[in-house]
PAKE-558907 format. One record per residue (C-alpha): x, y, z; residue in one letter. Coordinates in steps of 0.02 Angstrom, whole numbers, padded with zeros to 5 digits, always signed. Each point is the difference from the previous one (the first is absolute). Layout:
N
XYZA...
***
This chain:
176
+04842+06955+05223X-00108-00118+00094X+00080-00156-00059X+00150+00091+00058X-00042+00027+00171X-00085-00176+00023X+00171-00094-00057X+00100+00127+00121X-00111-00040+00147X-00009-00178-00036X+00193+00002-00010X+00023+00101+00175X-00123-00125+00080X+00093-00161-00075X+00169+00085+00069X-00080+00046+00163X-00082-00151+00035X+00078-00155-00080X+00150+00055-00100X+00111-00130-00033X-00114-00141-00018X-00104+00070-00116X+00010+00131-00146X-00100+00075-00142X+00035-00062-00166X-00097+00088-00111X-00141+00138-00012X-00102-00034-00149X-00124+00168-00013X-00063-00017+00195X+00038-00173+00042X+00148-00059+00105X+00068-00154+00013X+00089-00044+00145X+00140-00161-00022X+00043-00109+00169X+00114-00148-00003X+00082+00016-00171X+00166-00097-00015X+00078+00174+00008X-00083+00056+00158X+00031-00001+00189X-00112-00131+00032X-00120-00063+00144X-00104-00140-00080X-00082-00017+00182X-00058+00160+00026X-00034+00036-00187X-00197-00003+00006X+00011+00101+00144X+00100+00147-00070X-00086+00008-00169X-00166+00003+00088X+00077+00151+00135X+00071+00088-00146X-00158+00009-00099X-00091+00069+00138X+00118+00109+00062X+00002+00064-00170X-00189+00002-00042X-00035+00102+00181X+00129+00122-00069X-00087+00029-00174X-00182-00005+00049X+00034+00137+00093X+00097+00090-00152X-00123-00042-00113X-00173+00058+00108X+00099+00178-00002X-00074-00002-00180X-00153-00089+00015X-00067-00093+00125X-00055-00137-00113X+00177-00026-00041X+00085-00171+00085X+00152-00107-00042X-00035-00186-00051X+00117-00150+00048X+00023-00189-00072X+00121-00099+00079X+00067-00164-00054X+00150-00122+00017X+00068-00125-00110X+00169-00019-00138X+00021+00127-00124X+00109+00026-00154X+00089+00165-00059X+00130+00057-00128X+00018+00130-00099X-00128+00006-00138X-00004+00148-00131X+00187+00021+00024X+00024+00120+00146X-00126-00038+00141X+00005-00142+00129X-00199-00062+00032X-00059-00133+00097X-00150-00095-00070X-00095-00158+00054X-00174-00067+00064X+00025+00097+00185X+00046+00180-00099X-00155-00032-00100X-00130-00066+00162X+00060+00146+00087X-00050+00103-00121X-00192-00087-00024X-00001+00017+00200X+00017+00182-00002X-00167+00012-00110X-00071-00076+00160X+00054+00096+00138X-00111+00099+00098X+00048+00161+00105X+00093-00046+00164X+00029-00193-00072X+00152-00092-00081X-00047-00133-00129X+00108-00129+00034X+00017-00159-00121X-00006-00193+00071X+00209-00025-00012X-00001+00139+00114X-00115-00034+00126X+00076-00183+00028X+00152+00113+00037X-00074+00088+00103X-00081-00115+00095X+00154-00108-00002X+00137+00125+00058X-00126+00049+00131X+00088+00192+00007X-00170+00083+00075X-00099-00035+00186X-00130-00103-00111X-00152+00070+00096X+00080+00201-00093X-00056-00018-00181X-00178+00003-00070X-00003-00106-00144X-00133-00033-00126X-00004-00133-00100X-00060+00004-00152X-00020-00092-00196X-00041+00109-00130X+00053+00014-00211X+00160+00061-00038X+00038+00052-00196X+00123-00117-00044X-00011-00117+00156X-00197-00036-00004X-00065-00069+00162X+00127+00055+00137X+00019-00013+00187X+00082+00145+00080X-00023+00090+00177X-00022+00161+00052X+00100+00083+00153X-00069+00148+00083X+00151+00103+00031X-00026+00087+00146X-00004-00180+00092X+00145-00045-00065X+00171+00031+00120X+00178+00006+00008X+00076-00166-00044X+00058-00076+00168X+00118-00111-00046X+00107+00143-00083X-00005+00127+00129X+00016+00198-00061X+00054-00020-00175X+00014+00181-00026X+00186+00110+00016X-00075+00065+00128X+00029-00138+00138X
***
């Protein structure tokens, strides 16, 4: 039932917040991944650092507080990254996505710490690049540390709650 309710939350926050240019794609046990700029997608490569990173938050806010109503040890990790991916359908009836950014995101979560998003390299150029926050709004920690699979890896850390809306996309929500 838990799972449950963290996919349904996730899913009312995506739709709330930045439904159409991102979606869920799959839930595997409680992880979520969330797709942005497939070939299928409404697209907005410019702003696309800037929506995953306001989505994630928006969604880990939500489901900290969900999950300290059970224990207040309880927090949702977060690994972002960016790059080309491949999908298809691969035991006959489900499309997956697969690829070195599913698989670094995936490392980063081991790494985040409570109020943070563990964000890889790809997507910090992004970020930096598309320039979609006041740069003096997010904390970030840099940091290098051993990933399974990746060894020695450079990643940051953003402290959520200094992280803002993304300027250069106004409201994203229905709500506007």
């Amino acid at each position: 039932m838990l799972c449950h309710n963290i996919f349904n939350l996730a899913h009312d926050v995506i739709l709330r917040e930045v439904y159409p240019y991102a979606y869920i794609h799959e839930a595997i046990g409680d992880t979520i991944m969330l797709l942005l700029n497939a070939d299928f997608m409404v697209k907005w490569p410019k702003g696309s650092a800037g929506i995953a990173l306001h989505a994630t938050v928006c969604m880990q806010k939500e489901l900290d507080k969900m999950l300290q109503s059970f224990d207040r040890d309880f927090y949702a990790r977060a690994g972002i990254s960016m790059g080309t991916i491949s999908g298809g359908v691969i035991d006959g009836r489900t499309f997956r996505v697969f690829g070195h950014p599913v698989h670094l995101s995936q490392r980063l979560m081991s790494k985040c710490e409570p109020g943070k998003v563990a964000c890889s390299e790809p997507f910090m150029e992004a970020f930096r690049n598309q320039n979609p926050f006041p740069g003096a709004d997010a904390v970030i920690e840099n940091r290098k540390e051993e990933l399974k699979g990746f060894g020695s890896t450079q990643f940051s850390l953003l402290v959520s709650e200094s992280v803002s809306q993304p300027r250069n996309l106004g409201r994203l929500s229905s709500e506007s």
